[in-house]
C-alpha positions as CSV (number, residue, x, y, z in Angstrom):
1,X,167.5,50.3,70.3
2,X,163.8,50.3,69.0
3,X,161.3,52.8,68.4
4,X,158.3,52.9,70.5
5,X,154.8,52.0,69.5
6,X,151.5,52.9,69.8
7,X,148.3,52.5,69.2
8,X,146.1,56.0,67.8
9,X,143.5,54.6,65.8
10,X,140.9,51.4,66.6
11,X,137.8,50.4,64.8
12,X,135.7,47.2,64.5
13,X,132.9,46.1,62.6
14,X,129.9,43.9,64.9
15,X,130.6,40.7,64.7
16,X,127.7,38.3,63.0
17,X,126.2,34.8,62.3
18,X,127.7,33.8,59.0
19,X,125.6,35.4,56.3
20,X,122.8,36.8,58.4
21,X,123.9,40.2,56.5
22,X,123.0,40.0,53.1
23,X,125.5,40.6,50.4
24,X,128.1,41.5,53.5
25,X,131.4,40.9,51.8
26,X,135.2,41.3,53.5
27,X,135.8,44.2,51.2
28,X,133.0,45.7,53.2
29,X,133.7,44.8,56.2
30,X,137.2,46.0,55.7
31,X,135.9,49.9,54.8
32,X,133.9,49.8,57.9
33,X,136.3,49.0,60.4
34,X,139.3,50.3,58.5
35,X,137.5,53.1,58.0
36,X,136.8,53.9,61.7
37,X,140.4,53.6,62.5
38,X,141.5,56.2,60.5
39,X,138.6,58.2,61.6
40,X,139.8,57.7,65.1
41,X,143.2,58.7,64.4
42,X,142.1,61.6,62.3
43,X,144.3,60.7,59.6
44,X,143.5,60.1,55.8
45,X,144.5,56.3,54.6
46,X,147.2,58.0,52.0
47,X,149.5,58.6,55.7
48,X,149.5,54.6,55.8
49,X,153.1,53.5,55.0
50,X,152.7,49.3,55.0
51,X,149.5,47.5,55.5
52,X,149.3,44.3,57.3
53,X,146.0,42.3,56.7
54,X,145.1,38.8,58.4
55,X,142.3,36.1,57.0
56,X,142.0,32.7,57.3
57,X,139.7,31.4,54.8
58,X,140.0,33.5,51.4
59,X,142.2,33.7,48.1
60,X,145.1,35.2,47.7
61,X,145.4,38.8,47.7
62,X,142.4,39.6,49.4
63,X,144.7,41.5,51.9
64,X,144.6,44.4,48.4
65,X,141.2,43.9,47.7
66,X,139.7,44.4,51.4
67,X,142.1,47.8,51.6
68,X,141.6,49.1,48.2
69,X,138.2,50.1,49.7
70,X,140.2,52.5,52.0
71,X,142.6,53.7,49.2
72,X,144.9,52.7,46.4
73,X,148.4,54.4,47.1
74,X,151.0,51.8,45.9
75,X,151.7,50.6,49.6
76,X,153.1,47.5,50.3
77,X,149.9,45.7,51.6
78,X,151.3,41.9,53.2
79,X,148.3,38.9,53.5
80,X,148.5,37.6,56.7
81,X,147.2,33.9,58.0
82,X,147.7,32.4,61.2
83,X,145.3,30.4,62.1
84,X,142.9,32.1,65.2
85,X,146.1,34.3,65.6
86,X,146.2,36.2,62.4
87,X,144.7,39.3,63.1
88,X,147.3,39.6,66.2
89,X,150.2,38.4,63.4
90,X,148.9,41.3,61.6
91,X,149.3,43.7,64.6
92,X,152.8,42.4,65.7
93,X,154.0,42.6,61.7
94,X,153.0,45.9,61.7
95,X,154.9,47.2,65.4
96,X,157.8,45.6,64.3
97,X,157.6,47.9,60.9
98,X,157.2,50.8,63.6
99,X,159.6,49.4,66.1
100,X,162.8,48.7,63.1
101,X,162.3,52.4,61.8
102,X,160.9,50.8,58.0
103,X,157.3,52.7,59.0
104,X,156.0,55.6,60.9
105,X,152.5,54.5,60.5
106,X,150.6,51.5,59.7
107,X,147.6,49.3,59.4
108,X,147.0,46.4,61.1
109,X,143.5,44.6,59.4
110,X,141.7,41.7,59.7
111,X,138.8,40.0,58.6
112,X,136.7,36.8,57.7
113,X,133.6,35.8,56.3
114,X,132.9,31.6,57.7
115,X,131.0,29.3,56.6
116,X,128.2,28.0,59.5
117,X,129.1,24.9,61.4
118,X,132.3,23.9,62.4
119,X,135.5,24.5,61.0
120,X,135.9,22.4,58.0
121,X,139.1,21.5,55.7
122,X,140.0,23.7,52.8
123,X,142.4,21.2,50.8
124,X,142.0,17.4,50.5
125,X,144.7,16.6,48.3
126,X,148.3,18.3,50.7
127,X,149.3,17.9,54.3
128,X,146.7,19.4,56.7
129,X,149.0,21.5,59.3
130,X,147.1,20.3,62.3
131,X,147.9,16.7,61.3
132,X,150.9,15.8,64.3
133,X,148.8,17.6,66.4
134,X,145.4,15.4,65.7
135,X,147.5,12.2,65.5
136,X,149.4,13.2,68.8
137,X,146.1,13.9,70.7
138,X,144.4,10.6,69.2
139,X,147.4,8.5,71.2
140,X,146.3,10.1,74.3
141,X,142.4,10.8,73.8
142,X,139.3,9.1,72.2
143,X,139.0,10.6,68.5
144,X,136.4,12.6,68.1
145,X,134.7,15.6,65.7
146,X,134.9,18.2,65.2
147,X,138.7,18.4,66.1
148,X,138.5,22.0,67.5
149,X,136.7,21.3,70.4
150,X,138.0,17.8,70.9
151,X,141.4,19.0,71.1
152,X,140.8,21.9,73.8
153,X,137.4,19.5,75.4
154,X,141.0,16.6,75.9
155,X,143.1,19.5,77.7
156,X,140.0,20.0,79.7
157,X,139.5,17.2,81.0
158,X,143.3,16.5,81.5
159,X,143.2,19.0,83.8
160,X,140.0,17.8,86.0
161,X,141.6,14.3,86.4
162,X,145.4,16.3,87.3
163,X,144.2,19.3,89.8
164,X,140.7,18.6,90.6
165,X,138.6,21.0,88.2
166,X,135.4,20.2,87.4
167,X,132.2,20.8,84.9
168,X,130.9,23.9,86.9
169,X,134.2,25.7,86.5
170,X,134.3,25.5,83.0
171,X,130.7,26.7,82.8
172,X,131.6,29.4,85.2
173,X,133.6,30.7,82.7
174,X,131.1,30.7,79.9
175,X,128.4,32.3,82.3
176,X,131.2,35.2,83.3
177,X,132.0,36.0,79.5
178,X,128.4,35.3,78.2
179,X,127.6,38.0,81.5
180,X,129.8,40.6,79.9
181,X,129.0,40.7,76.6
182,X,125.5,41.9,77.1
183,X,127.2,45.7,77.5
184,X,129.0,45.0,74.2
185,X,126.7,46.3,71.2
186,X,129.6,44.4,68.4
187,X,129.1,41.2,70.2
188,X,127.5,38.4,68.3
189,X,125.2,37.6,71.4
190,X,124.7,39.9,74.4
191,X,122.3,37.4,75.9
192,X,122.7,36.9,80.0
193,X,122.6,32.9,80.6
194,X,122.6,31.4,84.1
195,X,125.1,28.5,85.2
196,X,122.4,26.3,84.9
197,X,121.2,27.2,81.3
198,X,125.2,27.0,80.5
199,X,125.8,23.3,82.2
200,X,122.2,22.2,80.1
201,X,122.7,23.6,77.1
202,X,124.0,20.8,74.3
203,X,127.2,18.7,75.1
204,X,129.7,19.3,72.6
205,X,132.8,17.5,73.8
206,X,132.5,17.0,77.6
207,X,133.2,19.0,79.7
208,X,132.5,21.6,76.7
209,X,128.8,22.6,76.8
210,X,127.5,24.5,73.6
211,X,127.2,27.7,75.6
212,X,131.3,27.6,76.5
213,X,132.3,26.8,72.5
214,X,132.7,30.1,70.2
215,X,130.4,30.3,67.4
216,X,131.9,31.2,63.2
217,X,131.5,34.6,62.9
218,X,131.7,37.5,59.9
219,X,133.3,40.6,61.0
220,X,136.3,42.9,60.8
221,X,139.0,44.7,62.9
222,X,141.9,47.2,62.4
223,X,144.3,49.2,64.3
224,X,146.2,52.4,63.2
225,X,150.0,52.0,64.6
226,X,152.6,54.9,64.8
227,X,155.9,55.5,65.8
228,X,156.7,58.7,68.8
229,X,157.4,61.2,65.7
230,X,154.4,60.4,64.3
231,X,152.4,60.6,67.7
232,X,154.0,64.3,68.5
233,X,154.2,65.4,64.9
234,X,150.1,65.1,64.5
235,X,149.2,65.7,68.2
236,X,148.0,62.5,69.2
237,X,149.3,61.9,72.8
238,X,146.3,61.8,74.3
239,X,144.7,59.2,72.6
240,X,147.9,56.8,72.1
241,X,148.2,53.8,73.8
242,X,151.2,52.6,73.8
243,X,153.0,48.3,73.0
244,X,154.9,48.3,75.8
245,X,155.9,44.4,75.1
246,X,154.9,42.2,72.4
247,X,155.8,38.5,71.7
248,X,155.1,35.7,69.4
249,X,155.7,31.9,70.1
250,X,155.7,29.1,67.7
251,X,155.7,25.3,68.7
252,X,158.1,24.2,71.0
253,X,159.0,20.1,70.8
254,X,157.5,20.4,74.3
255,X,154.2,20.6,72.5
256,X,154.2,16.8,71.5
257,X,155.7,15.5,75.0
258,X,152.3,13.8,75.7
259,X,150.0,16.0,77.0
260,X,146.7,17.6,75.9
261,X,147.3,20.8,77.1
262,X,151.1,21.4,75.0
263,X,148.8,20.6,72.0
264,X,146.7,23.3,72.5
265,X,149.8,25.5,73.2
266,X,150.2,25.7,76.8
267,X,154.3,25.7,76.7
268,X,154.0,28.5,73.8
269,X,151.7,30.4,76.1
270,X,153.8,31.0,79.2
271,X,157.1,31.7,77.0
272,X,155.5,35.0,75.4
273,X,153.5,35.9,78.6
274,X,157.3,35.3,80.5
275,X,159.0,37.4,77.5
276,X,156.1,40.2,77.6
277,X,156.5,41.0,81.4
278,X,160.3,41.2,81.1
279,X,160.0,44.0,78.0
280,X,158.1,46.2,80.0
281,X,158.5,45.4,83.4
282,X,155.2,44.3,84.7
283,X,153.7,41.4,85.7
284,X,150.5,39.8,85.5
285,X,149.2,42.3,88.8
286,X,149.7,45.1,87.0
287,X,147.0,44.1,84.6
288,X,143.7,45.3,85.4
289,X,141.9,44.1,82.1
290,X,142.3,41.2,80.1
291,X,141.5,40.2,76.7
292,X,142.3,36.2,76.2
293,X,141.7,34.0,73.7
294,X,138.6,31.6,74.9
295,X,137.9,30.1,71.9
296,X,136.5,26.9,74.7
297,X,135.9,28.2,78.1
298,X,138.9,25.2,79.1
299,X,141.3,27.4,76.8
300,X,140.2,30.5,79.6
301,X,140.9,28.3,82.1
302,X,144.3,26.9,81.0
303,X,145.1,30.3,80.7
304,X,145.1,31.9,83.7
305,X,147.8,29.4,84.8
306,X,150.1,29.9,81.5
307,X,150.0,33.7,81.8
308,X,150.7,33.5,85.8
309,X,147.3,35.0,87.4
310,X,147.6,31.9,89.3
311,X,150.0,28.7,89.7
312,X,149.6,25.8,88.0
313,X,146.4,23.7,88.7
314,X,145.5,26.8,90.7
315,X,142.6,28.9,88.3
316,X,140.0,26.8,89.9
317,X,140.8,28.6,93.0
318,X,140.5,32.0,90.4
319,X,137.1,31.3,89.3
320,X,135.5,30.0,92.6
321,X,136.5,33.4,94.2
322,X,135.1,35.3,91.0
323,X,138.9,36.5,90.6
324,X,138.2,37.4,86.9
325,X,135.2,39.4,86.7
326,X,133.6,43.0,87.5
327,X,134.6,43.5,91.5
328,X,137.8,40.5,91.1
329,X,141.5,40.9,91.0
330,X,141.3,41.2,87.2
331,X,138.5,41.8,84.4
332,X,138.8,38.8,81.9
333,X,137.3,39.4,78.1
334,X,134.9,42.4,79.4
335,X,134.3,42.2,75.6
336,X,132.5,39.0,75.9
337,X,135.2,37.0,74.5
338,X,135.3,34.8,71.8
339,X,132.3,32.6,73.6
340,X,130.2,35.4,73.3
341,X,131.9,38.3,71.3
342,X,132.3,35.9,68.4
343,X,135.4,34.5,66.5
344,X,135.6,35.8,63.4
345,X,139.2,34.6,62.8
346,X,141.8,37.2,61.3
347,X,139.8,39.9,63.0
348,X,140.1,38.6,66.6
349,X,143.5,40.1,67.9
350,X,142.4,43.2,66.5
351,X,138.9,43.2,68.0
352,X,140.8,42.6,71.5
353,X,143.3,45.2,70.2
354,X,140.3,47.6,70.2
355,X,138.6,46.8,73.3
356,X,141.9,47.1,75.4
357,X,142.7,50.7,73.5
358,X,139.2,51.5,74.6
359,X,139.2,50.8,78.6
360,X,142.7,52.1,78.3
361,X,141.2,55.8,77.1
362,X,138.3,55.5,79.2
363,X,135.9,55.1,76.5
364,X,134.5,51.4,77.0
365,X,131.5,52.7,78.4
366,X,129.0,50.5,80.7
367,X,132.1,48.0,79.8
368,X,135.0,50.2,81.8
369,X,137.3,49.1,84.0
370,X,138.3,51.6,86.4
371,X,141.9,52.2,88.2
372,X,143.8,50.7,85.0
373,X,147.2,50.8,85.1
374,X,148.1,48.6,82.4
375,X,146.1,45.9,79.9
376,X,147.5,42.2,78.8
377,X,146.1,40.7,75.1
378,X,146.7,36.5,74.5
379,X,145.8,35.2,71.0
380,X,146.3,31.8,69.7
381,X,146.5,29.7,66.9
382,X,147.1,26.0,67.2
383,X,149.5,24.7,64.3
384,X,150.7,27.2,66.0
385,X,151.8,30.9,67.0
386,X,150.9,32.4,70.4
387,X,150.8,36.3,70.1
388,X,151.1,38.2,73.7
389,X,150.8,42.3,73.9
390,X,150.9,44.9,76.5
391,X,149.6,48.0,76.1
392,X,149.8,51.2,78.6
393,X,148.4,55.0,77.8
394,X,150.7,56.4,75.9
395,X,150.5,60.2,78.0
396,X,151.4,58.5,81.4
């Protein structure tokens, strides 16, 4: 047996161009969006038990530094990085505190502060994780740079010459998240863009148009976890939100069986979707709202056939019948996603943690999806872990 979880507290900061904020440091960002979460939760930061706190690029210990803002109680406080899937790391380390009875509350935090341009290489002189990956995907693809969107551009275009997808799709997908985000006041952009200015806009890696690629970003997340004592004993049913499954999925040998889209995780996707609907008994119907990790509108795409919206070479069908938007089956990254949104890395999961406890309350605004029953979070990290969540309102 396990303890339940829920969400009761959610706060982000806006996400922003790298260093168009003067003097904006992660400590911060971390009071601002840590902060909020507490405030939303009504609780003081001395009722956090553990603290779990994600980012990519920084020194050690930062995890204490960002939260020392917040308070300095003596708490465990564990540095999270994952790749694009730390801040969800961060939120599935803390549940399982909640879940094994260790903690009956805890922060989940995340944060980064980029560098402009293109992901770049930290160490020179070591092993770079993404290394089989890179050297697998060069046997199969023209090298090119930067890897990022090489890597997703190669599973891309795999899939045009396997199921028939082609360049407007993808763009489709950019246009849809780029349309969303101008009701999101923390997205980085909330500009409106028409197919057109998407498909012209400067080739990346074809068929990956700027306009479809997510931009560095500086911003922070957090979410407030608690066990059902912890809900009842400080009256927060109405407002919980409850993890009613939670998975995360490393590498698989599948992932170098020579194709582009294992590399990017495919295989790693659809075992924690598979694992997520089994815990709570729902399936990929049941999800009104959808927050997915398009870090390249061909990720988006890839993914509505690893979490089962659609069957395999199928989410061309999904797009072309506007299956994922405002008015469609389902309502994919109503925050904007990471195209528009931004990807600030170790505060991603939790910025989709906070949009998903938002529609699920009712409180997205012009944003809201109506009629939810249920709402489905994807994160990934290549290198690799592939986080999956399921949330549902904790006063059912």
């Amino acid at each position: 047996m396990t303890n339940k979880v829920y969400v009761v507290g959610v706060g982000m900061t806006r996400f922003e161009k790298p260093g168009r904020s003067e003097g904006w440091d992660y400590p911060a960002m971390a009071k601002e969006s840590g902060g909020l979460a507490l405030a939303d939760a009504g609780i003081g930061y001395e009722q956090i038990q553990q603290a779990f706190v994600g980012y990519v690029y920084g020194e050690s210990t930062s995890g204490q530094r960002a939260v020392y803002e917040l308070g300095m109680t003596g708490i465990p406080v564990v540095n999270v990085n994952n790749n694009c899937s730390t801040g969800s790391t961060a939120l599935y380390l803390a549940a399982e505190a909640i879940r094994g009875g260790r903690s009956d509350c805890a922060l989940a935090l995340g944060f980064e502060k980029m560098q402009p341009g293109s992901l770049g290489v930290t160490y020179e002189d070591r092993e770079q994780p993404m290394a089989q990956h890179m050297q697998a995907m060069a046997e199969i693809s023209e090298v090119r740079f930067p890897p990022a969107p090489w890597l997703f551009g190669a599973a891309g275009r795999e899939h045009m010459r396997l199921h028939g997808s082609t360049a407007e799709h993808f763009a489709k997908i950019g246009e849809k998240n780029h349309r969303h985000s101008v009701n999101n006041p923390y997205a980085q952009f909330q500009e409106e863009f028409t197919l057109e200015d998407i498909l012209a806009s400067r080739m990346i890696y074809d068929p990956l148009t700027k306009l479809q690629c997510s931009p560095t970003s500086d911003g922070s997340g957090a979410a407030i976890l608690a066990s059902e004592s912890f809900v009842d004993a400080h009256g927060l049913a109405g407002q919980a939100v409850e993890i009613v499954g939670q998975c995360m999925v490393t590498d698989f040998e599948s992932t170098f069986d020579g194709t582009a889209k294992n590399l990017i995780g495919y295989d790693m996707n659809v075992r924690a979707a598979r694992s997520v609907y089994e815990q709570c008994d729902l399936g990929p119907e049941d999800f009104g709202v959808i927050e997915l990790h398009d870090c390249f509108s061909a990720n988006e795409l890839l993914l509505y056939e690893a979490l089962g919206l659609c069957g395999e070479g199928e989410a061309a069908k999904l797009i072309d019948n506007q299956d994922t938007t405002y008015g469609g089956r389902w309502v994919v990254n109503p925050s904007g996603g990471l195209i528009s949104k931004g990807h600030p890395l170790g505060a991603t999961g939790l910025a989709q943690c906070s949009e998903l406890v938002w529609q699920l309350r009712g409180t997205a605004g012009p944003r809201q999806v109506g009629g939810l029953r249920a709402a489905l979070q994807h994160n990934i990290g290549l290198g690799g872990a592939a986080v999956v969540t399921a949330y549902q309102r904790g006063d059912r």
